[in-house]
MIDRENLUM-829234 format. One record per residue (C-alpha): y, z, x; residue in one letter; residue number from 1. Coordinates in nm, 3 decimals, decimal comma, always signed. Layout:
N
north:Y	up:Z	east:X	residuo:A	num:NUM
...
***
This chain:
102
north:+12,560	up:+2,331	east:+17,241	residuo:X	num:1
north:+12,845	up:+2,302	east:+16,992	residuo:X	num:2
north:+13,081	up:+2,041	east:+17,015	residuo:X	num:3
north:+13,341	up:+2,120	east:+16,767	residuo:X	num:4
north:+13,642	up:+2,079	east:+17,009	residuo:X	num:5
north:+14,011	up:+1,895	east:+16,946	residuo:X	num:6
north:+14,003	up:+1,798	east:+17,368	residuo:X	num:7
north:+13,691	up:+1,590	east:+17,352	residuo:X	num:8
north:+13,934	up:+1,271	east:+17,400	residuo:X	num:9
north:+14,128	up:+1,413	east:+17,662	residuo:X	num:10
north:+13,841	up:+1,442	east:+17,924	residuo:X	num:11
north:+13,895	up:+1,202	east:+18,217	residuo:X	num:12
north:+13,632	up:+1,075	east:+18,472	residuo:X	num:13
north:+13,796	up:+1,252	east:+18,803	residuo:X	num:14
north:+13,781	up:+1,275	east:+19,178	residuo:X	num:15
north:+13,706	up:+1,658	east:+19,281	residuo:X	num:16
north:+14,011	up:+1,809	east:+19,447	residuo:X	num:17
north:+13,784	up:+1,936	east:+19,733	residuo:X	num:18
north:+13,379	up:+2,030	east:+19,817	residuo:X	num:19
north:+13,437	up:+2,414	east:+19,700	residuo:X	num:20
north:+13,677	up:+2,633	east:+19,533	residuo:X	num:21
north:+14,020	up:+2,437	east:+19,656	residuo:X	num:22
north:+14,179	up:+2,824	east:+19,686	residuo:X	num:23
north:+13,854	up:+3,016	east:+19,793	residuo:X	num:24
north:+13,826	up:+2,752	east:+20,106	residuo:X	num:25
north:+14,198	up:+2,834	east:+20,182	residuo:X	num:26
north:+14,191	up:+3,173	east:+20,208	residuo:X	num:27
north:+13,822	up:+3,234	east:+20,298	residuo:X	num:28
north:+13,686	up:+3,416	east:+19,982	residuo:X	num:29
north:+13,379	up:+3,340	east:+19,847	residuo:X	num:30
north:+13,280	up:+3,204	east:+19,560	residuo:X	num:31
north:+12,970	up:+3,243	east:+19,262	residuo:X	num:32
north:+12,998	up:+2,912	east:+19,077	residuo:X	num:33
north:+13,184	up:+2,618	east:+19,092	residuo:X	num:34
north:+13,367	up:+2,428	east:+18,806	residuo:X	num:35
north:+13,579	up:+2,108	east:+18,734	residuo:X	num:36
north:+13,889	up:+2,074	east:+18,573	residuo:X	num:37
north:+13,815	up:+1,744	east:+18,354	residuo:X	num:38
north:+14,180	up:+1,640	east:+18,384	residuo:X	num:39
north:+14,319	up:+1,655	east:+18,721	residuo:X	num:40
north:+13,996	up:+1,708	east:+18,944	residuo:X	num:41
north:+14,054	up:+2,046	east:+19,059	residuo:X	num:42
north:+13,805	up:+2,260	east:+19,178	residuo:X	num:43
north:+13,768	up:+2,619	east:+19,093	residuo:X	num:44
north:+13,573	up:+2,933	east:+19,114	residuo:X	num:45
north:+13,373	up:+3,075	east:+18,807	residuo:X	num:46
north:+13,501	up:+3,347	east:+18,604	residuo:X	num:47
north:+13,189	up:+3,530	east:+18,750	residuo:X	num:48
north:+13,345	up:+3,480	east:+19,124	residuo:X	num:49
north:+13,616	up:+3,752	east:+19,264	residuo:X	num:50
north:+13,908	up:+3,519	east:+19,255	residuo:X	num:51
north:+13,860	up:+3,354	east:+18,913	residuo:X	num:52
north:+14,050	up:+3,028	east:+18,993	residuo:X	num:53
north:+13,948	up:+2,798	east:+18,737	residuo:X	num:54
north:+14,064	up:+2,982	east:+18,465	residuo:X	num:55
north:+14,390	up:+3,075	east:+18,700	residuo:X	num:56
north:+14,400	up:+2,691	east:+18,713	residuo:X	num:57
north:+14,391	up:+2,630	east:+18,316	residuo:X	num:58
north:+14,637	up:+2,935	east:+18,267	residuo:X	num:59
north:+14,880	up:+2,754	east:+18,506	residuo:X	num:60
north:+14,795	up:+2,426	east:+18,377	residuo:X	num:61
north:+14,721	up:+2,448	east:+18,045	residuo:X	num:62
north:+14,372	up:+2,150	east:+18,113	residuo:X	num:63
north:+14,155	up:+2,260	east:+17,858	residuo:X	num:64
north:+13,806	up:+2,118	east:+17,993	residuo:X	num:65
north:+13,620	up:+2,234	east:+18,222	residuo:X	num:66
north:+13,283	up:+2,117	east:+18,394	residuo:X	num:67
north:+12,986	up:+2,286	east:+18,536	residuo:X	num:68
north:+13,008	up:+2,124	east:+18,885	residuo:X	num:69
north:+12,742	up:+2,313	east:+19,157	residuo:X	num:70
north:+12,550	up:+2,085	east:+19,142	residuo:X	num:71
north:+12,675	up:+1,920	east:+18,813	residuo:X	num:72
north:+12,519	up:+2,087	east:+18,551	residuo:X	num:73
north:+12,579	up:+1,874	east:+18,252	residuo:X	num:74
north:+12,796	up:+2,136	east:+18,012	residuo:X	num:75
north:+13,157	up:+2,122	east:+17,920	residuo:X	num:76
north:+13,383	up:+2,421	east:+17,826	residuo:X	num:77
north:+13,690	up:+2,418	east:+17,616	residuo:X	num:78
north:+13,916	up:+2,742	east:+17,688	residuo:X	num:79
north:+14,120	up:+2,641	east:+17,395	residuo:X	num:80
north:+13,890	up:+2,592	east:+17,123	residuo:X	num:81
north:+13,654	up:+2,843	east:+17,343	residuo:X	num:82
north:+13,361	up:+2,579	east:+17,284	residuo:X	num:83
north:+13,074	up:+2,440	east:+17,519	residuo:X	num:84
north:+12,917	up:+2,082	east:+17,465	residuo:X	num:85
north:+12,703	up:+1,865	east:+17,608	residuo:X	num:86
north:+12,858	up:+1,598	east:+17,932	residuo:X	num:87
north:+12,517	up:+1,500	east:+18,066	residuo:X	num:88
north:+12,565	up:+1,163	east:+17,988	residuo:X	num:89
north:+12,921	up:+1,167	east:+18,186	residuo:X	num:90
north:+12,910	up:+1,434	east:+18,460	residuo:X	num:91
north:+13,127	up:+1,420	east:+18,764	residuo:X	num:92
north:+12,888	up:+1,325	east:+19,059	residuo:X	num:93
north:+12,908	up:+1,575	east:+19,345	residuo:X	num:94
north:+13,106	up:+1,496	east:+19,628	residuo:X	num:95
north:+12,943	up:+1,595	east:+19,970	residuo:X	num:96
north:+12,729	up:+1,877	east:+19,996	residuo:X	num:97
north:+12,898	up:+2,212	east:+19,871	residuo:X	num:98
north:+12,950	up:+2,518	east:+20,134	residuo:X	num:99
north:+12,769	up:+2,869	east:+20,030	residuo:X	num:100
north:+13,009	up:+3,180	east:+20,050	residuo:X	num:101
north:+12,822	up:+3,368	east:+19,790	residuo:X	num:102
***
């Protein structure tokens, strides 16, 4: 996995915003994959889901990391420098077992 990313020193150990997709539980739509926002803790839906939310969270945010988060999954993506690296040595533990939509 390449690491060549400018955000690398931005990522923060966070608390996930919620045990699914923080919009998808809302409003009842379901969900593929989950992923972390590695500034703020929110938790999104995978571009691969209907509703898209964590990239609708980084265009209304502009948090550049992301984590694979169901269960973690020990990759980071940068939509700015459109990179992935390695975060198994700091993933964000899961929080509570994670409801299936999908």
């Amino acid at each position: 996995m390449t690491a060549n990313c400018s955000h690398l020193t931005g990522i923060q150990d966070v608390k996930p915003s919620a045990r699914g997709c923080e919009e998808c539980l809302k409003s009842g739509s379901p969900w593929v994959h989950l992923r972390i926002c590695r500034t703020c803790g929110h938790v999104g839906c995978c571009d691969d889901s209907p509703n898209r939310h964590a990239t609708k969270h980084f265009h209304a945010t502009s948090h550049p990391i992301i984590e694979g988060y169901d269960p973690p999954e020990g990759w980071g993506w940068c939509y700015v420098d459109e990179v992935m690296f390695d975060l198994r040595d700091r993933m964000t533990p899961q929080w509570g077992p994670i409801p299936r939509f999908v």
